[in-house]
C-alpha positions in Angstrom: 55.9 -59.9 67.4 57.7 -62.3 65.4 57.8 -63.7 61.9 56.2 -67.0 61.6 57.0 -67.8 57.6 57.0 -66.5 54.2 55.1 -67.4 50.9 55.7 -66.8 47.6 53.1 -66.0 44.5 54.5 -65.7 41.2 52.3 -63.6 38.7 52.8 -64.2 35.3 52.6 -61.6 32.2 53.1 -62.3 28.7 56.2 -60.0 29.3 57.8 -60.9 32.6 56.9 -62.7 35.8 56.5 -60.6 39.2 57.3 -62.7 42.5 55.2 -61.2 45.5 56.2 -62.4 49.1 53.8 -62.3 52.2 55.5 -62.2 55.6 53.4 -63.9 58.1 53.4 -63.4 61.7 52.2 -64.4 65.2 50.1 -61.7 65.4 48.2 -62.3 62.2 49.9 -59.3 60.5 50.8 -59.8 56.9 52.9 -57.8 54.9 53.9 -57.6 51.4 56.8 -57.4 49.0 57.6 -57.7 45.0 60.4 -57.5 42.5 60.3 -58.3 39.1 63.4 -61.0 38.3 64.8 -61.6 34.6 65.1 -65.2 33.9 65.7 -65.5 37.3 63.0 -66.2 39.4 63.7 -69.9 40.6 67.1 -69.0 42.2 65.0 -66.2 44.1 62.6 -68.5 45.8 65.3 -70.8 45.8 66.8 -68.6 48.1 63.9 -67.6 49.7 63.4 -70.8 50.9 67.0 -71.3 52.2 66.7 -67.5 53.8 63.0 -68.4 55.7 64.6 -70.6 58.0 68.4 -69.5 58.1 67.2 -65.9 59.0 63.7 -64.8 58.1 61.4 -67.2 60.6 61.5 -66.3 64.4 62.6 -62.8 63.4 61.5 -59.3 64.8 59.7 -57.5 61.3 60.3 -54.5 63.3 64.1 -54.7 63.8 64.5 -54.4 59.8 68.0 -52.9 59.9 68.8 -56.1 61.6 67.1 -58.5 59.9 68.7 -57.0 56.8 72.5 -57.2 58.1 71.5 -61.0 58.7 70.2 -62.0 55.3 73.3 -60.0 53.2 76.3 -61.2 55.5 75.7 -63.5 57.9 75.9 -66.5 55.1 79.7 -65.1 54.3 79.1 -65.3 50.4 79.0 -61.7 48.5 75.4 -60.5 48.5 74.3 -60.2 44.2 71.1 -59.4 42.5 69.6 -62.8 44.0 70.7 -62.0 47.4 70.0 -58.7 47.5 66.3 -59.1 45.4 65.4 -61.4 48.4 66.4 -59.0 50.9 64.6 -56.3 49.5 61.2 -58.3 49.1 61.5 -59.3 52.8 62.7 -55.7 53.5 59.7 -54.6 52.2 57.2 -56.5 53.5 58.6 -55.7 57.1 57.9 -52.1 57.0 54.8 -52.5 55.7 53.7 -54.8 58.4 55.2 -52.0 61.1 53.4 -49.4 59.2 50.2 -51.4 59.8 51.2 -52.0 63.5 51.6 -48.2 64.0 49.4 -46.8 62.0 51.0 -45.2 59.7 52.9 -45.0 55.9 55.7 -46.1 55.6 56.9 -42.7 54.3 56.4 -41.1 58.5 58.9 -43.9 59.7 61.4 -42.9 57.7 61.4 -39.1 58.6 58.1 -37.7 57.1 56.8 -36.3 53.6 58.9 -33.8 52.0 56.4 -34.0 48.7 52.3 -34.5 48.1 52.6 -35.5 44.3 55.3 -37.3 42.9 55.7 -36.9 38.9 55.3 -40.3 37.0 56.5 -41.0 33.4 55.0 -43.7 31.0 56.7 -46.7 30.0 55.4 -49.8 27.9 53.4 -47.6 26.0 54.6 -48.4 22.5 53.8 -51.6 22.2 53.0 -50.7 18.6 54.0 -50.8 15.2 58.0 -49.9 15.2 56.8 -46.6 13.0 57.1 -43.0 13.2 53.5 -43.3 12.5 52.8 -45.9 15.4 55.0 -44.1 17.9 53.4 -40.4 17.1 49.4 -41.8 17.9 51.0 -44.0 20.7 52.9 -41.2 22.3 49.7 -39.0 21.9 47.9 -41.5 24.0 50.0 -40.8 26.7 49.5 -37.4 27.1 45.8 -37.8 26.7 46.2 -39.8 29.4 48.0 -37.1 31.3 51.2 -38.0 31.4 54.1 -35.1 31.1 57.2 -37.6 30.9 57.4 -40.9 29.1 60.3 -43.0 27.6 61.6 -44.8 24.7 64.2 -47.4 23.5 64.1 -46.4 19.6 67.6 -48.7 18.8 66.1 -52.2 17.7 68.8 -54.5 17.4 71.8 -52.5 18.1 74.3 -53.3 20.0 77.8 -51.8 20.2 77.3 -50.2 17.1 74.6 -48.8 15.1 74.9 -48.6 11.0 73.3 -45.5 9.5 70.4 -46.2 8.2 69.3 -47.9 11.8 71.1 -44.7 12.8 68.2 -42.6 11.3 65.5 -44.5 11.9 65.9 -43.7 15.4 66.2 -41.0 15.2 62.9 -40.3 12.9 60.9 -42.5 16.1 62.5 -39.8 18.3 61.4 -37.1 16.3 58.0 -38.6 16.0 57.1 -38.5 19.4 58.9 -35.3 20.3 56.4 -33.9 17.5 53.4 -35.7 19.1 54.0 -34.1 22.6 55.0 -31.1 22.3 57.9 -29.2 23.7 57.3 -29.3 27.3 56.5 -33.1 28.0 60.0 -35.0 29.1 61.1 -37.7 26.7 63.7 -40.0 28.1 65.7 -41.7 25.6 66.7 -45.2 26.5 69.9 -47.3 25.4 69.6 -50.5 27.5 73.3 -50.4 27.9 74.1 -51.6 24.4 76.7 -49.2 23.1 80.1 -48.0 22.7 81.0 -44.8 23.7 81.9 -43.3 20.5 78.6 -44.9 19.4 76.5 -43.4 22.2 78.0 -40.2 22.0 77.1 -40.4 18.5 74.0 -40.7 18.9 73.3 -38.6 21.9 74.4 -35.6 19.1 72.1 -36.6 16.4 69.1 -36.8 19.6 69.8 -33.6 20.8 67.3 -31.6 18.8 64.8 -33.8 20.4 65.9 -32.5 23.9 66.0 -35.5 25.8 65.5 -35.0 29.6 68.4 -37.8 29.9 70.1 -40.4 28.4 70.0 -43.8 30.1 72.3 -46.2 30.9 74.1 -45.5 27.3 77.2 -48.0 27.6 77.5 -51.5 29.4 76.9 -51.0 33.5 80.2 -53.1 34.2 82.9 -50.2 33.0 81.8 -47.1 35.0 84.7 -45.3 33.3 83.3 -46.0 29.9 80.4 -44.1 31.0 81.9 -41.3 32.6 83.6 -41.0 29.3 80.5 -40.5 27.6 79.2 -37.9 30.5 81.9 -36.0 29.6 81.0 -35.5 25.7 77.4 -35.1 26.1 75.0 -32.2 27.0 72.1 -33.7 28.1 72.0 -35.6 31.8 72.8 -39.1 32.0 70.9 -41.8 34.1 72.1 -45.1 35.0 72.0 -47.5 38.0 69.0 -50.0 37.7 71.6 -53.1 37.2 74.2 -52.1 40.4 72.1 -54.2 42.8 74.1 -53.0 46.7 74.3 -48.9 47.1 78.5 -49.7 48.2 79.1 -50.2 44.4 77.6 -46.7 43.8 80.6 -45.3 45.3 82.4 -45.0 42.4 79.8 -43.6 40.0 79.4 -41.1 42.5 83.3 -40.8 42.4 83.6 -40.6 39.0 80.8 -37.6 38.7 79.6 -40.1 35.7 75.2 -39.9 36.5 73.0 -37.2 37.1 70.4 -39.4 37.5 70.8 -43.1 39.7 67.7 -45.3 38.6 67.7 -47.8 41.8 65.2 -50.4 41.5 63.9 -51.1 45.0 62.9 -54.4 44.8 66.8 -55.3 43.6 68.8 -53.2 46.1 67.7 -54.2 49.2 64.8 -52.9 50.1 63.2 -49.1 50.8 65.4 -48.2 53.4 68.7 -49.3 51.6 67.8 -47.1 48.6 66.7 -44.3 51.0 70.3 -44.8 52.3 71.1 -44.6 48.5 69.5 -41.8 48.1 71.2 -39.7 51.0 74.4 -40.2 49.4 73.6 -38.9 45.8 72.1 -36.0 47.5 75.3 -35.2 48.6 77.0 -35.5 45.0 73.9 -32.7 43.8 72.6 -36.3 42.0 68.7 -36.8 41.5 66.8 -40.2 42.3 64.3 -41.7 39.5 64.4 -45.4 40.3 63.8 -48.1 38.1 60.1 -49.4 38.3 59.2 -52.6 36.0 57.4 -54.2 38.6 53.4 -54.3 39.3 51.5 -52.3 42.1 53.5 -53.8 45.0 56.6 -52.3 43.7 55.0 -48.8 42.5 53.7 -48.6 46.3 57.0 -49.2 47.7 58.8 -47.1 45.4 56.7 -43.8 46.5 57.2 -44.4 50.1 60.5 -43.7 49.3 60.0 -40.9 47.1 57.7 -39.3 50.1 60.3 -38.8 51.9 63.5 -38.1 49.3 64.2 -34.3 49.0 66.3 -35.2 45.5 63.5 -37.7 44.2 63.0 -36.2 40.8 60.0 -39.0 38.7 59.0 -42.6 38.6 58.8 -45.2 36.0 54.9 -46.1 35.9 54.1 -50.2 33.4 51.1 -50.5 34.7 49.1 -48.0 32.5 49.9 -49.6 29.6 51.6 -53.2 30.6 49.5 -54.7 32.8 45.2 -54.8 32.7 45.3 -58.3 33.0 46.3 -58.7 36.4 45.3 -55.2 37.4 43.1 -56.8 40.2 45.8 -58.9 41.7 46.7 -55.8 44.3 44.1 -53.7 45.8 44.5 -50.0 46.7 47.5 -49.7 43.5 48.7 -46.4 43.0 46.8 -44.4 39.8 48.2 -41.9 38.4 46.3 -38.8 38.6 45.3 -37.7 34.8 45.2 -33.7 35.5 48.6 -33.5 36.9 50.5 -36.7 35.6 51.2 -37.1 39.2 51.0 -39.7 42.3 49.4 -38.5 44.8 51.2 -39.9 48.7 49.4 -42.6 50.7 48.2 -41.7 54.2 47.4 -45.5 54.5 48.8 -47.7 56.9 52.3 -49.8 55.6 52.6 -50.0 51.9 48.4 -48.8 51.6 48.4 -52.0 49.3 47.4 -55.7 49.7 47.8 -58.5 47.3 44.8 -60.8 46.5 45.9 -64.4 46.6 43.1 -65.5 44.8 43.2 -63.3 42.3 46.8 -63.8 41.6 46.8 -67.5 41.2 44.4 -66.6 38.0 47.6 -65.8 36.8 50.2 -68.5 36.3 53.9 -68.0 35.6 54.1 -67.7 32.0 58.1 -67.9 32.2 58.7 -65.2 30.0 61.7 -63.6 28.9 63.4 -60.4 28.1 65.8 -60.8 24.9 67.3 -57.2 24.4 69.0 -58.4 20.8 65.3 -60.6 19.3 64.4 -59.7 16.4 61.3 -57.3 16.9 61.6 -57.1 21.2 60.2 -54.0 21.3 56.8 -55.0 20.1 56.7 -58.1 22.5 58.5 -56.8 25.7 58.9 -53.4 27.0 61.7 -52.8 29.7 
């Protein structure tokens, strides 16, 4: 079998555009791939394009690790978010077209189920009026919904610091939703990477009554020992890793002892296998695995092949609940999430167990939106 081509679909969302690749080949298998890219989507089919006929086209789908190696060094440059986006769309759509060859998930190719459910928490949900009024009926939503982990960014505008009265506001949104679901739901507490330490430890203090299950990605991702020196001042565990896009630069987290939680977005990193590789190392720092997940169906299906098969997978990050009806029909067989248990259930379906509808997606046009952390009001427009 070989690859005959590529194509691209890009999906658009008043919030962000998704980028879905097909990987054709001359047996009339078709697999599928999707990441969600931040103002970047033209240099990712730019190099799509480039990458179909330096690498992709006349290739074996079935010798991934190969294939991979190829696309991240044989063009001599270091591989970034682009490069390594590309790959893992590609990546992706490999194993689910050997997963359809077979006969089987892609989760028994990669060493077999170690899990039935996998635990799911709610993001985009509050899309609402910036209140503790809006966020307590939002957040009770959620656990109607059945839900037993969601997350929020309650900080506005902040950004290095945070004056007082912002200070307490947040902190009354925390305490709004903590109230609305009770003691035993998770509430992760997200920081979008916007603050000093002193300000992050700050405010981790003034949070902890609220017992967040972590803090995430508290300080800028480029100074790994700014964040370890938050790790070290806080009680509650910290999560970071959605914007290191190649698992070699995870070394030194891993060094540093500075995460409990690495939040790898599959569709960045390289692919399923290269966060399962990912994964294998944090396992052996006593690190859990709860990857970043802002993309559509594709993404979600990709995502819990890998958490199948990961012994220290701990939840996923679930948009589509609450981000995405429009273009719910774009991908046939998309995960649910089961409303007893606030759980996937694992695919025994061939591949990915999803399929994008061509048609259906071109009813959705990119939109070219855009995620500004620091507009004023971004919460209401554009989760994250």
């Amino acid at each position: 079998m070989r690859i005959t081509g590529i194509t691209t679909h890009v999906v658009g969302t008043p919030w962000r555009d998704l980028t879905y690749v097909l990987v054709h080949t001359d047996e009339g298998l078709t697999g599928v791939g999707e990441t969600r890219m931040l103002g970047h989507t033209d240099a990712l089919l730019g190099y799509l394009r480039e990458a179909e006929v330096n690498h992709i086209a006349g290739s074996d789908p079935f010798a991934v690790e190969d294939l991979v190696r190829r696309m991240k060094y044989g063009d001599f440059g270091r591989a970034g978010e682009i490069v390594t986006s590309g790959i893992a769309v590609v990546e992706m759509a490999c194993w689910d077209i050997k997963g359809k060859a077979l006969g089987a998930p892609v989760w028994q190719l990669l060493g077999g189920k170690v899990t039935e459910r996998v635990k799911a928490y709610a993001n985009g949900w509050y899309t609402t009026e910036r209140t503790p009024e809006g966020y307590h009926a939002a957040a009770r939503g959620v656990v109607e919904r059945g839900y037993r982990a969601l997350k929020i960014d309650p900080f506005g505008n902040g950004r290095l610091e945070l004056d007082a009265a912002a200070s307490r506001y947040a902190v009354s949104l925390v305490e709004a939703v903590r109230d609305a679901v009770g003691p035993d739901v998770e509430l992760m507490v997200e920081m979008h990477g916007r603050f000093s330490p002193a300000t992050a430890v700050r405010l981790a203090r003034e949070l902890a009554p609220y017992r967040p299950a972590w803090l995430e990605e508290p300080v800028p991702p480029e100074n790994l020992k700014a964040l370890a020196k938050v790790a070290e001042r806080v009680e509650m565990p910290v999560a970071t890793g959605e914007r290191i896009h190649d698992r070699i630069e995870f070394r030194e987290l891993f060094e540093s002892q500075a995460a409990d939680i690495i939040q790898p977005d599959v569709g960045h990193i390289g692919g399923i296998l290269e966060a399962r590789k990912l994964a294998a190392t944090a396992e052996t720092h006593y690190v859990l695995v709860a990857p970043h997940n802002v993309g559509g169906a594709v993404l979600t299906a990709a995502s819990l092949q890998l958490a199948a098969c990961t012994p220290n997978f701990k939840i996923l990050e679930h948009f589509n609940d609450f981000a995405d009806a429009e273009i719910a029909k774009v991908v046939r067989g998309a995960p649910e999430v089961d409303p007893e248990t606030g759980c996937f259930t694992i695919s025994y379906a061939p591949g990915l167990g999803v399929e994008l509808d061509t048609e259906a997606a071109a009813a959705f046009p990119r939109q070219r939106a855009r995620f500004d952390l620091w507009a004023e009001g971004w919460e209401r427009r554009r989760p994250a």
